[in-house]
C-alpha positions in Angstrom: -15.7 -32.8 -29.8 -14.1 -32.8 -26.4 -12.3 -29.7 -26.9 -15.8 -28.0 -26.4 -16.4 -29.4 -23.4 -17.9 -26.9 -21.0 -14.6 -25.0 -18.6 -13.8 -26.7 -15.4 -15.0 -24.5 -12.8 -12.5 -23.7 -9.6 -13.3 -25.6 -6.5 -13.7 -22.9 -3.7 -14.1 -22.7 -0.1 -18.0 -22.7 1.0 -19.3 -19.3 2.0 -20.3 -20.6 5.7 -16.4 -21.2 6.2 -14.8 -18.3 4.2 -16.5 -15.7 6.5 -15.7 -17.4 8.9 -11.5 -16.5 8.3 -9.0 -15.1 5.9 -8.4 -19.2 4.5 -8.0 -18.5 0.5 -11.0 -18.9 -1.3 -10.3 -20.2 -4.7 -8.6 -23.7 -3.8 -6.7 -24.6 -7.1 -7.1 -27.7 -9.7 -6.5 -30.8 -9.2 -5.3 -33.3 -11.3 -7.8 -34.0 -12.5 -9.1 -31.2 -13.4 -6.1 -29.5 -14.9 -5.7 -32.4 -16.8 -9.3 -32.1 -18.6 -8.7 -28.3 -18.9 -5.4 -29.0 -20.8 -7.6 -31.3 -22.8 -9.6 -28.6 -23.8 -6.6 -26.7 -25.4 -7.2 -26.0 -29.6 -3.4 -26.1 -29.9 -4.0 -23.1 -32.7 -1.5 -22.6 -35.0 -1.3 -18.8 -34.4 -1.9 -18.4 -30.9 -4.2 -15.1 -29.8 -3.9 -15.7 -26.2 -0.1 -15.4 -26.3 -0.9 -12.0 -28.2 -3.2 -10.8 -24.9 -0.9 -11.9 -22.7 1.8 -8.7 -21.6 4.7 -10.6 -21.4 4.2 -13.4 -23.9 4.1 -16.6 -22.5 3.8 -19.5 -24.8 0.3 -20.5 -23.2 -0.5 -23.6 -26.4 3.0 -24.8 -25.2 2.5 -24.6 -21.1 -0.8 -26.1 -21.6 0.7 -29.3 -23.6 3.1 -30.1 -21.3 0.0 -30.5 -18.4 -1.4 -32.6 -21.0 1.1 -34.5 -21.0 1.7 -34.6 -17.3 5.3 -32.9 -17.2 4.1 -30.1 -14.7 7.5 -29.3 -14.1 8.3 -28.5 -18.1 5.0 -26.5 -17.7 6.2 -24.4 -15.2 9.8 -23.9 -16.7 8.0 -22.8 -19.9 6.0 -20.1 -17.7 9.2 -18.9 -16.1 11.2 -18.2 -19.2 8.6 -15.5 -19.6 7.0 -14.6 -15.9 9.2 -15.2 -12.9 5.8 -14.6 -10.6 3.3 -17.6 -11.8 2.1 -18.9 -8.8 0.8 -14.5 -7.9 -0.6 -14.1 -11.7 -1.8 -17.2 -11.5 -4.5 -16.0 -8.9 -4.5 -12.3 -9.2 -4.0 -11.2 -12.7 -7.0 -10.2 -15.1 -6.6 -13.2 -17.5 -10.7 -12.7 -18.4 -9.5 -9.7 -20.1 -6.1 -10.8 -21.4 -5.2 -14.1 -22.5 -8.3 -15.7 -21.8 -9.9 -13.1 -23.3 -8.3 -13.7 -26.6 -9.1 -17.4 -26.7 -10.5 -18.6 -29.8 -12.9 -21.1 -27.8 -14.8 -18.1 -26.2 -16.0 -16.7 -29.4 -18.4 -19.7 -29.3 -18.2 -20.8 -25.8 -15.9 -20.8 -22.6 -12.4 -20.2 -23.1 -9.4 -22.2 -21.3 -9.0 -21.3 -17.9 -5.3 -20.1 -18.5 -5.4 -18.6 -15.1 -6.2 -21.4 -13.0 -3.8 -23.7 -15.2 -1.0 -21.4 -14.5 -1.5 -21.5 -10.7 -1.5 -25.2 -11.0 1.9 -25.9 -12.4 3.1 -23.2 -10.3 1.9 -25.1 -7.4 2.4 -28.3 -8.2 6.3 -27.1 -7.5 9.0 -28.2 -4.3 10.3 -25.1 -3.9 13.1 -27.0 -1.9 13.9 -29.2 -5.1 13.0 -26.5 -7.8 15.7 -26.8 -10.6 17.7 -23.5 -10.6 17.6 -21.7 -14.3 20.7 -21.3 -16.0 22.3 -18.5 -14.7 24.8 -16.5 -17.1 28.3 -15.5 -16.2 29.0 -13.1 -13.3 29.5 -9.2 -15.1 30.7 -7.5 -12.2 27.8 -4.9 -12.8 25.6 -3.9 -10.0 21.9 -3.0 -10.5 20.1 -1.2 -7.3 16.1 -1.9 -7.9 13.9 0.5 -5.6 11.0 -1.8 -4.6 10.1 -5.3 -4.3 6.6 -5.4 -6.0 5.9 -7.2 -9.0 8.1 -4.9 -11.2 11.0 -4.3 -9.1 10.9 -8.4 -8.5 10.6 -8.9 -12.0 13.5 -6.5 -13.0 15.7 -8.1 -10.0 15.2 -11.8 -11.1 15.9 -10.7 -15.0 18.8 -8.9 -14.1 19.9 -11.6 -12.1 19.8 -14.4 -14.6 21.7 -11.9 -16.8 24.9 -12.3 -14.5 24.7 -8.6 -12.8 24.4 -8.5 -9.2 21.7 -6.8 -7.4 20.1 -5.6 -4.4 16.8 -4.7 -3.6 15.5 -2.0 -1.5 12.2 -2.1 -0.4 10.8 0.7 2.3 8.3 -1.2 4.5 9.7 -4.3 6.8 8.4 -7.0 4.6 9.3 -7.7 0.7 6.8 -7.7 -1.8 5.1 -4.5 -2.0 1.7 -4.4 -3.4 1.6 -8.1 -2.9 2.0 -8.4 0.6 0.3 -5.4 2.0 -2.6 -4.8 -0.6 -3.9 -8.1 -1.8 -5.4 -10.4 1.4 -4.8 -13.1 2.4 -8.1 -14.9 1.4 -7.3 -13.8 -2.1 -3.4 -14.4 -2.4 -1.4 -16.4 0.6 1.1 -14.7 2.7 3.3 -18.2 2.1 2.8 -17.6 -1.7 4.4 -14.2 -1.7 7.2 -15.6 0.7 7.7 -18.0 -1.4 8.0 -16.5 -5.0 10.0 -13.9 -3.2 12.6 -16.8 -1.7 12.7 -17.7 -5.8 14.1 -14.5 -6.7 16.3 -14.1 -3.7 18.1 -18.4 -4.9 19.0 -16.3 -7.9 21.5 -14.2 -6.0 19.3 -11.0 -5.3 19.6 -9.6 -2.0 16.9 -7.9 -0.4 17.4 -4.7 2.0 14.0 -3.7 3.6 13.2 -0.9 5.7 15.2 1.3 3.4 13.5 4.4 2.3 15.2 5.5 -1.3 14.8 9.3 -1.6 15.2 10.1 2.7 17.5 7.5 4.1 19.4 7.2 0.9 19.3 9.5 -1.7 19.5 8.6 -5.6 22.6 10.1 -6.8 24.0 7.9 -3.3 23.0 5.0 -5.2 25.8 5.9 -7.6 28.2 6.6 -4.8 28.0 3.1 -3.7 29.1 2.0 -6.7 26.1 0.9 -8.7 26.0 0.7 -12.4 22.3 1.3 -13.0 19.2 2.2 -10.9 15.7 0.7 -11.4 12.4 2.6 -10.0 9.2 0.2 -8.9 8.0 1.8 -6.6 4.5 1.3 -7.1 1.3 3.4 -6.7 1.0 3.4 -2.8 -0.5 7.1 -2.4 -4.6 6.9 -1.3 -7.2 9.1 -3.8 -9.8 10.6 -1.6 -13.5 11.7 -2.8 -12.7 15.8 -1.1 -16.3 15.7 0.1 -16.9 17.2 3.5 -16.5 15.4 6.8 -13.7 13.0 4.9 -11.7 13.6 8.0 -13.8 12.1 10.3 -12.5 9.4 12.6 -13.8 5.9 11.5 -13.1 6.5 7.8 -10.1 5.1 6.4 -7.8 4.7 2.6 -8.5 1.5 1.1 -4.4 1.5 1.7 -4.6 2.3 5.2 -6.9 -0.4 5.7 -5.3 -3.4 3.6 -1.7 -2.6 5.2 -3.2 -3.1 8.6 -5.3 -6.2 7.9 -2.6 -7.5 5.5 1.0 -6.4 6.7 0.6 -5.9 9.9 -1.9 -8.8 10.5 -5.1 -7.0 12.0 -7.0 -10.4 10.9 -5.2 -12.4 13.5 -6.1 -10.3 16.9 -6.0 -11.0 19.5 -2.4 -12.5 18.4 -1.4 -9.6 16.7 -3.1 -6.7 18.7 -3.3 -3.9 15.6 -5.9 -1.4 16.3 -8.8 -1.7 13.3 -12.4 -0.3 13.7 -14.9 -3.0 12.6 -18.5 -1.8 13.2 -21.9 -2.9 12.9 -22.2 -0.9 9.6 -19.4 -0.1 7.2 -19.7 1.2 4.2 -17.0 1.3 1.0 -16.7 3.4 -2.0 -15.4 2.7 -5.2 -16.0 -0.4 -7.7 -12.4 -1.6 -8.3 -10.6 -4.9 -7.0 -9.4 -2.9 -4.3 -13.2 -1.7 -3.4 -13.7 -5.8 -3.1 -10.5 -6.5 -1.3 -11.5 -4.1 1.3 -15.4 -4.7 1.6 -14.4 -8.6 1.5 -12.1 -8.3 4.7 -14.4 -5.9 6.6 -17.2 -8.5 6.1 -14.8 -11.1 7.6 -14.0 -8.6 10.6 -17.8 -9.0 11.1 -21.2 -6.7 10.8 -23.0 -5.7 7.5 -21.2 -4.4 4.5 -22.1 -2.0 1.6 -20.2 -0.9 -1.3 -21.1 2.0 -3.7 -20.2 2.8 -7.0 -21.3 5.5 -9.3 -22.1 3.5 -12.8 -23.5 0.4 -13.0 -22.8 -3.8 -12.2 -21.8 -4.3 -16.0 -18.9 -1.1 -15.5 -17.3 -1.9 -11.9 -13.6 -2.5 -13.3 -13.0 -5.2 -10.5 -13.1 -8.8 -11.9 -16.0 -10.5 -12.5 -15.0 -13.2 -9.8 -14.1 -10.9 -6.9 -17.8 -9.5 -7.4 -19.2 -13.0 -7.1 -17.2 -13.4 -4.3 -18.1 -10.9 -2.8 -22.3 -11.1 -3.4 -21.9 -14.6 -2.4 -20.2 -13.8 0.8 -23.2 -11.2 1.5 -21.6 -8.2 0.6 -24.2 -5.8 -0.1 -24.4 -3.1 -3.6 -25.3 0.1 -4.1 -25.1 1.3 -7.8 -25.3 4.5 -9.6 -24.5 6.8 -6.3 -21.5 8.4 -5.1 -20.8 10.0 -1.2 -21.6 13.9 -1.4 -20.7 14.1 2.8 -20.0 11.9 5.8 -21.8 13.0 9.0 -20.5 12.2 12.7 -21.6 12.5 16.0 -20.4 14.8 19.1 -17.3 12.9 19.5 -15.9 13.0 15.9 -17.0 9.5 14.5 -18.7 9.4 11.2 -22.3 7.6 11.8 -24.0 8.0 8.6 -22.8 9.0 4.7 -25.1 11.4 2.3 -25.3 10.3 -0.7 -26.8 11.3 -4.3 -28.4 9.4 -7.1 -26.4 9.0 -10.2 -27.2 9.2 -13.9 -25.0 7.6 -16.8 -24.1 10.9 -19.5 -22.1 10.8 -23.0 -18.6 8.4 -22.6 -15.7 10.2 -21.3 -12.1 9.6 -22.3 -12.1 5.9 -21.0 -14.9 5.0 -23.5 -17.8 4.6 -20.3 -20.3 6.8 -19.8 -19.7 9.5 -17.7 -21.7 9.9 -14.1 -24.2 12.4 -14.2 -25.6 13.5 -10.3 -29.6 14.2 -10.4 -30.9 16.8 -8.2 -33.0 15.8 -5.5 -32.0 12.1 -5.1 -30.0 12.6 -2.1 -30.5 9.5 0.8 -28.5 8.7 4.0 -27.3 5.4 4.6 -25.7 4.1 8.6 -22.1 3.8 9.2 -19.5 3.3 11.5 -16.3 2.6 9.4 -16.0 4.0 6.0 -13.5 2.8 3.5 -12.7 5.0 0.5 -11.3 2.7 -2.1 -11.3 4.9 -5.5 -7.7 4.6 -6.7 -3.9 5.0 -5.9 -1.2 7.1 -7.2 2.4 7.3 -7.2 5.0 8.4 -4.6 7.6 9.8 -6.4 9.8 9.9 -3.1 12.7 7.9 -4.9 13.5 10.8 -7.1 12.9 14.1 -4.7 14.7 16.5 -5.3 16.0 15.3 -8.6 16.0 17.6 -11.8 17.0 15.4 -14.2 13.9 13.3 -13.9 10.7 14.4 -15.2 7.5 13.9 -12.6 3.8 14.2 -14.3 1.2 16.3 -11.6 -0.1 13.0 -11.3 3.0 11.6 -9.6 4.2 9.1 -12.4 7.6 9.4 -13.2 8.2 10.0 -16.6 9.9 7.0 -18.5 9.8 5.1 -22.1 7.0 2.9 -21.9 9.2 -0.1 -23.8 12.7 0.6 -22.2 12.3 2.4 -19.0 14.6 4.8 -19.9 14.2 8.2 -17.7 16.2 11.6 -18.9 18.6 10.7 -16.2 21.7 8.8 -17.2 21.4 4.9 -15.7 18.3 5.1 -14.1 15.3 3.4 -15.4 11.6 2.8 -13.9 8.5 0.6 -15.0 5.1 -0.3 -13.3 2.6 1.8 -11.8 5.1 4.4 -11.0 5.2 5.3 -14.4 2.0 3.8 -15.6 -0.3 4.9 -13.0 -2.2 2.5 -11.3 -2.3 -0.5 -13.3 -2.5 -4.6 -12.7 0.7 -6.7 -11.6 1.1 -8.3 -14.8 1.9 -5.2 -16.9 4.0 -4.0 -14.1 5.7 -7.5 -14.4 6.0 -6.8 -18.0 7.5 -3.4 -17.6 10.0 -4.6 -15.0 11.4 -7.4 -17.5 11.7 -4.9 -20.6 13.4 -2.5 -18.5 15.6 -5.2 -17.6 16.2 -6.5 -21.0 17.1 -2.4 -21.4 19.5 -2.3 -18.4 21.5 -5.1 -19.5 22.2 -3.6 -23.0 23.4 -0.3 -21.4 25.7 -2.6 -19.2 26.7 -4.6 -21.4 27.6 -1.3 -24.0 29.3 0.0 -21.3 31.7 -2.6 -21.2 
């Protein structure tokens, strides 16, 4: 049957020119082959993908519509649920979500929902795009702290709902995690810009460079006559291994590291002259997407690149395609070994990193076997830059000082998981700052129920 045709793969950028640059690597469908993806498409009756996806989007019905060559339909269908497709489309786990709910992968390959979504999103002119139907102006104003996926999410929702909003986002550019954590190779600059530009045609405004909790406080917020508060602040706080020498120079946060390739454009020297070490040996830690992000742009800055992780290939939680990426662009893997010191020379710069051997024990909480260190496997390996890449937290600087809202130890502000609702009247917070570190679709899908929370306070309120 031609629905079991074998997935169209994604056309990507050879290896000899994607090391050569920051140029994205995944190219997107064609036509053509969106069109024999769609083809693929089982239609079922009861849909599991729409059940793995976090904000619900009617996949069967998206994918029908590329069938039937209305791309534009496609997208609108997309955008009654996800007001970001063109960034999910390319970023978000879909292996483990939709796609991995697909009835076709029990037997075979499932549909590439992921790369289908990217390509109605980009088969859009921006400059024509039809405008959704906006409802009728409530005189409410909504502040959202942040403009990542959530805070974006919540603003667009909010917007469409008839209540006027501003943004406030701290750094000089909008789109938080986005724009300063995700490179360029893996999602385009323009693409943020763009999705960002959508939001802002619905009547958001955006004020960067605005610091919630030290140049404005949150009560202020009220002061200046806004209705409601949202909180998206994100997890933008590095995780460090506390192993001696950590503080030597030459090692840097995963954070530090993508904010000064990403944001502040370290990849385009000499044009943009922002001081990042590259060296002839550099060396990351951790196994995440960030771990790949980081070891993928340090390649790309030149000289050889290893990563370590402490459990195996089979339980690095980084996608399965940033790893072959990253192998195929020669990025080089350690497993089952963790950093116990760094060691520098005379002057202060770390030169080489001790590590120890690693056993798998009994599961821990998460379900994966927990790392077990075995005496006497201890081995140095070179380096000049280290990149410590092992998680994120939250900042909780938006609600200092404020006793009405709850803070975990480990940052999160504390919040109901479907509303947003904190213990402080009118102010509401979704995404990683209440989640912990998490991927930009759930945070999209806890910015638009805390939306859809926010406008039935308003609209109580009267």
């Amino acid at each position: 049957m031609s629905q079991m045709k074998t997935q169209r793969p994604m056309p990507k950028l050879p290896v000899d020119e994607r090391i050569k640059g920051f140029r994205e690597v995944a190219l997107g469908y064609t036509v053509e082959d969106a069109l024999a993806e769609a083809e693929r498409c089982l239609q079922c009756k009861v849909p599991r993908c729409v059940e793995g996806c976090p904000v619900g989007v009617d996949i069967p019905k998206f994918i029908r519509s590329i069938k039937e060559r209305d791309f534009k339909k496609a997208l609108e269908i997309i955008r009654e649920r996800n007001s970001l497709p063109a960034i999910c489309g390319r970023v978000c786990p879909q292996e483990d979500q939709c796609m991995g709910r697909c009835v076709l992968g029990s037997k075979g390959e499932p549909i590439n929902i992921g790369a289908l979504e990217r390509f109605a999103a980009d088969q859009e002119d921006r400059r024509k795009s039809s405008m959704p139907k906006l409802a009728p102006k409530t005189g409410k104003k909504v502040a959202v702290v942040g403009s990542g996926p959530a805070g974006l999410t919540a603003a667009a929702e909010l917007a469409k709902m008839g209540h006027e909003v501003t943004i406030f986002e701290a750094l000089h550019v909008p789109g938080g995690v986005l724009t300063y954590g995700i490179p360029e190779f893996r999602l385009p600059k323009q693409i943020v810009k763009a999705e960002v530009e959508y939001v802002e045609s619905l009547g958001v405004k955006i004020e960067t460079n605005v610091i919630i909790g030290k140049v404005i406080k949150l009560n202020e917020l009220f002061e200046m006559g806004f209705d409601a508060v949202f909180i998206g602040s994100g997890a933008g706080l590095p995780t460090f291994l506390g192993v001696p020498g950590e503080n030597l120079n030459g090692i840097y946060s995963a954070n530090e590291f993508l904010i000064r390739i990403n944001m502040m454009k370290a990849y385009e020297f000499p044009r943009y002259d922002t001081p990042v070490k590259s060296g002839k040996k550099t060396v990351v830690v951790g196994g995440g997407n960030v771990a790949m992000d980081a070891a993928r742009c340090a390649l790309r800055l030149g000289g050889d690149v290893t990563l370590i992780y402490r459990r195996t290939e089979e339980l690095m939680p980084a996608r399965r395609e940033e790893v072959i990426n990253a192998k195929e662009e020669g990025v080089k893997f350690i497993f089952l070994a963790t950093p116990t010191r760094f060691i520098g020379d005379e002057k202060g710069w770390v030169r080489k990193v001790e590590c120890v051997r690693i056993g798998l024990g009994e599961p821990d909480e998460t379900g994966r076997r927990r790392p077990v260190t075995i005496p006497g496997s201890e081995f140095t390996i070179d380096a000049e830059v280290v990149i410590i890449a092992i998680g994120q937290r939250p900042n909780p600087l938006a609600v200092r000082g404020e006793e009405r809202i709850k803070v975990t130890p480990n940052g999160t502000i504390v919040a109901d998981q479907e509303t947003g609702e904190t213990e402080m009247p009118r102010v509401f917070a979704a995404g990683d700052i209440v989640t912990g570190d998490a991927t930009v679709i759930s945070a999209i899908g806890g910015g638009k129920r805390a939306a859809k929370a926010i406008h039935e306070y308003l609209s109580r309120k009267g």
